[in-house]
C-alpha positions in Angstrom: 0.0 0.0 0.0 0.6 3.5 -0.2 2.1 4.9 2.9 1.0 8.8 1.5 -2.6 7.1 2.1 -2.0 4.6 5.0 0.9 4.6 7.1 2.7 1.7 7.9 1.5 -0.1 11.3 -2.2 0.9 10.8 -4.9 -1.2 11.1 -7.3 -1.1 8.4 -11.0 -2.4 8.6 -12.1 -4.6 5.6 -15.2 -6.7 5.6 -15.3 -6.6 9.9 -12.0 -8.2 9.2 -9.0 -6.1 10.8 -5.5 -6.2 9.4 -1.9 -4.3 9.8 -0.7 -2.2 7.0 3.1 -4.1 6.8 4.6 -3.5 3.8 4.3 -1.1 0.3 4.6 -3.3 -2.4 4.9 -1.3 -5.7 1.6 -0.1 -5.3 1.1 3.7 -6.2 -2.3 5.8 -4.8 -5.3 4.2 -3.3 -4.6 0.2 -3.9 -3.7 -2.5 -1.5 -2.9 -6.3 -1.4 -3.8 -9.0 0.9 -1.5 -11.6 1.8 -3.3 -15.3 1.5 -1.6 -18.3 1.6 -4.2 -20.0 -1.0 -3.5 -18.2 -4.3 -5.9 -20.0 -5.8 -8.3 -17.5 -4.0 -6.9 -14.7 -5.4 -9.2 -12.1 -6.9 -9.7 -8.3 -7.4 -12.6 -7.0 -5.4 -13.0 -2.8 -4.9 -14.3 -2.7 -0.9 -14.7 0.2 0.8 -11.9 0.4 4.1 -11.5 2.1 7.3 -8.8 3.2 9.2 -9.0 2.4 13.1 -8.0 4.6 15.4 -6.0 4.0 18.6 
């Protein structure tokens, strides 16, 4: 992801399902990747996310 959108150690809400922002990738602007360990699962979805606060 892109840190100028989500800085690294976030936690980002997608689906009720909460996860870290770890790494950037080479991904530019408002795109991120999920890790899964079944790539067979892989797809492209556009989901609305949040950004928790602490």
């Amino acid at each position: 992801m892109d840190t100028d959108y989500i800085p690294l150690g976030s936690k980002i809400m997608i689906d009720n399902h909460v996860y870290i922002a770890e790494d950037t990738g080479s991904f530019k602007g408002q795109i991120i990747d999920i890790y899964v360990t079944d790539h067979s699962k892989f797809d492209r979805k556009y989901k609305e996310i949040f950004i928790l606060e602490e």
